[in-house]
N, C-alpha and C positions, 0 to 999 in steps of 0.2 A: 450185718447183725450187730447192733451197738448194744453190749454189754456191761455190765457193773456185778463182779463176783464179790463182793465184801463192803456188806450192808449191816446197821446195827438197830434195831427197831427196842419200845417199852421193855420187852424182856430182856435187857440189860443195860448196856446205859449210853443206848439211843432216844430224841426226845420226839421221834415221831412212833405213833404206834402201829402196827403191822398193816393196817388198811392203811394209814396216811402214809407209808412210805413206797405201799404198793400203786397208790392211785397217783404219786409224783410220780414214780416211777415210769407208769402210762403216759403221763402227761407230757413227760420229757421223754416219750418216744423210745422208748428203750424196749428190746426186744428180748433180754434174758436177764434176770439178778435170783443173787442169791444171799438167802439171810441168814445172817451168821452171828447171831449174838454171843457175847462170850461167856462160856459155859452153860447154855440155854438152849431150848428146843422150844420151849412157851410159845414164841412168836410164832413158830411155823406153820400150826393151823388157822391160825385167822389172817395168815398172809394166804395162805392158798386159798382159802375162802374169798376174800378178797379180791382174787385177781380171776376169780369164775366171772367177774362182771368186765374183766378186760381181755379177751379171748388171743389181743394178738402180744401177748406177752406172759412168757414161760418165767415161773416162781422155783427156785431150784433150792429144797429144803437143806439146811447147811447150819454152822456153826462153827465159832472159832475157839479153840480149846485154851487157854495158856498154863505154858509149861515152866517148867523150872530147871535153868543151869547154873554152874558155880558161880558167875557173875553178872547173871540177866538172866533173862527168858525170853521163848523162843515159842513162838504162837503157831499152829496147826490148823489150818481151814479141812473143813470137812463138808465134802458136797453130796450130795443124793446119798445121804443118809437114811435110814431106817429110826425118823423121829417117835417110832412107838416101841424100839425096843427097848425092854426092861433094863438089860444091863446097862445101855445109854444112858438112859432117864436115871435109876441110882446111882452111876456115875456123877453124872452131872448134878444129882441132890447134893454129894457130898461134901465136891468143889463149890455148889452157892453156899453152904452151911459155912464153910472156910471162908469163904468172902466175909459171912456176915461175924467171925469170927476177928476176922483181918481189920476190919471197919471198925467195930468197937476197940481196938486193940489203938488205931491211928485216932479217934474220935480223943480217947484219954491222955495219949503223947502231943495231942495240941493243945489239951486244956491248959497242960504243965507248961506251954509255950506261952499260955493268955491268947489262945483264941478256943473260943467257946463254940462247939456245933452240937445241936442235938441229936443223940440217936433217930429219936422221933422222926424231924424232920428229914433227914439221911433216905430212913424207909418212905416216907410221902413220897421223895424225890424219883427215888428206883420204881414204886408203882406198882410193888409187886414184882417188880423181878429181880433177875441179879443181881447185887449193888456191887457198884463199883466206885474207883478214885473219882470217877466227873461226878457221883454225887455229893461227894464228900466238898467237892470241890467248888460244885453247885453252892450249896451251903456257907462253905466261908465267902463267898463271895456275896449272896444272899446278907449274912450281917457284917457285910461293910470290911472284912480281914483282908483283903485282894482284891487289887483294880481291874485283873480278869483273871478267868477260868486258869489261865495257862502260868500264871502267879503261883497257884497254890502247889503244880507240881516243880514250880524253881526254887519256891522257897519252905514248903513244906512235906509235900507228899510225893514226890520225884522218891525215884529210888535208893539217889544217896539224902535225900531230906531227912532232917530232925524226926520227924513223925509218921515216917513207913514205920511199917511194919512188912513182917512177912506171910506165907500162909500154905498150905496144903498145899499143893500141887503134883500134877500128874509128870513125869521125865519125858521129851519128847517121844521118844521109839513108844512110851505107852499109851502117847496121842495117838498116834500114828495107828496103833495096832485098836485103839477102841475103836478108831474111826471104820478099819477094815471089817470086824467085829460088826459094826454096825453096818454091813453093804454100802459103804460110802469111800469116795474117792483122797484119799488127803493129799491136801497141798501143804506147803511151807510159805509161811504168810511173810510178807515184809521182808528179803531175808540180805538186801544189799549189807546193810551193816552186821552183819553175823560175824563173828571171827569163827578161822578156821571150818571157812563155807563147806568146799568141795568133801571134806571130810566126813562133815554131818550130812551129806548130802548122800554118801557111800552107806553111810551108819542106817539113817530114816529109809533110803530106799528097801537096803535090807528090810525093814517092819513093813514094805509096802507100800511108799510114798509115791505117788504117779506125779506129780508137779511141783512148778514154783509159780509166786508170785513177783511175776517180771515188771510187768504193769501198774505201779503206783506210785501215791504223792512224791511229787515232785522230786522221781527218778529222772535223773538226763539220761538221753540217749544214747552216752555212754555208758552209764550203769545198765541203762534195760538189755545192750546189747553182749553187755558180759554178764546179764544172767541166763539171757537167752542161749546164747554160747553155752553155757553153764549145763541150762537144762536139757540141749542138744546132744553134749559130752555125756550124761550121764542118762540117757531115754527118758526123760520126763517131757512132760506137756507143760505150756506155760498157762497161766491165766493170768488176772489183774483185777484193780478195782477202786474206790475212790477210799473203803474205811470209813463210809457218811456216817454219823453220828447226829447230823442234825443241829447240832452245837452254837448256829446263826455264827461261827465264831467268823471274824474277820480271816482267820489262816486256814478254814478246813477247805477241802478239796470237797466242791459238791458233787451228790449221787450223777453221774451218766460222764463227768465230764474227762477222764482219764481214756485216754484212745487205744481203744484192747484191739488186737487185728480179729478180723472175725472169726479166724481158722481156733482162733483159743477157745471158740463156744462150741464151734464143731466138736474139737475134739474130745472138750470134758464132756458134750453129751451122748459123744459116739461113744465113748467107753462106758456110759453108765447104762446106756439102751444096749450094749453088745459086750458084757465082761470078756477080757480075751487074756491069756495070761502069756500073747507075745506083746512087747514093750511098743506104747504109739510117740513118736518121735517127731519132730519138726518136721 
């Protein structure tokens, strides 16, 4: 079953839109993904629409939350969600509202740098959905500020750059707990580099955390197998996934290509077709 759990389509700031990442999706043969735009639900009904014309591949409606800790942030995948409920969706209005808040905030601290972006453009980029740093980034690189994408967050918009800013956000355990709120599974996305893993991992499970993500860019086999360990120690399921963006960048990890074992789709699907509140384990 070759899977890709962490996908990013138009609804936030991936550059394919919800049928054009469903119909690559088919294309490369893939048998389960799931779309996870960050802080967004938009995409999800015109990805499942979408994939009513590809029968032998399952759309598993999702999103990725990002949260906020004293020295980073710690992202939350959220799978078979309940993308129509209310408390989700006003959630989720509040954190895009914060984005569009965060954007103008970095747009102004790079003018004061001498690089000029417009708001305007910023919005054409995002397309209507959630804006994010690649649009921003889009943009300086659009006039000429950065010889590429990945430029703009070394020397501008990275999190210790000149022109972050900061923004709303939700604390993990409150990921965690809208995601359950919403009938959805949460994982903990990315989470090799975390300091002080196993602890947050003690902390999230309490709000109801069933996973990690084991399976991603350019994790060694070393790392996947101390997360795996990881998620074994503490009764979680693993998943994975590539993080596609789309991005044509020469360094992104394309959709399908990260090797998930297939027992990881089993069993994020066996928990969401059979809620069980004993722990599903390796």
């Amino acid at each position: 079953m070759k899977a890709d759990f962490h996908l990013h389509t138009t609804a936030s700031d991936g550059r394919l839109t919800p049928g054009e990442l469903v119909g690559l999706a088919a294309k490369k043969g893939l048998s389960v993904i799931a779309i996870t735009d960050h802080d967004s639900i938009d995409g999800i009904a015109a990805a499942l629409v979408a994939a009513e014309s590809f029968p032998s591949l399952k759309v598993i409606p999702g999103v990725e939350i990002n949260t906020d800790i004293p020295n980073g942030e710690i992202h939350i995948l959220g799978y078979f969600i309940d993308y129509q409920s209310e408390e989700l969706k006003q959630t989720l209005q509040s954190l895009c509202h914060a984005r569009e808040i965060r954007a103008r905030r970095m747009i102004a601290k790079l003018a004061r740098l001498g690089v000029h972006v417009e708001w305007q453009r910023v919005k054409e980029l995002a397309g209507g959905g959630s804006i994010g740093r690649p649009h921003i980034a889009q943009a300086m690189f659009e006039g000429g500020y950065i010889p590429s994408l990945q430029e703009a967050f070394k020397r501008y918009i990275g999190r210790q750059g000149p022109a972050y800013a900061e923004r709303e956000r939700l604390s993990p355990v409150e990921a965690v707990e809208l995601v359950v709120k919403a009938g959805g599974l949460p994982v903990l996305a990315h989470p090799a580099n975390i300091d002080n893993l196993e602890e947050l991992l003690v902390q999230l499970k309490g709000a109801g955390l069933v996973g990690l993500e084991a399976y991603y860019n350019a994790y060694t086999k070393q790392t996947i197998d101390r997360l795996v360990d990881l998620a074994e120690k503490h009764g979680l399921i693993t998943c994975g996934g590539s993080d596609f963006h789309g991005l044509e960048s020469s360094d992104e990890t394309l959709l399908g290509v990260i090797d998930i074992p297939s027992h990881c789709a089993e069993q994020l699907i066996a928990m969401a077709e059979k809620p069980s509140p004993e722990v599903v384990t390796q």
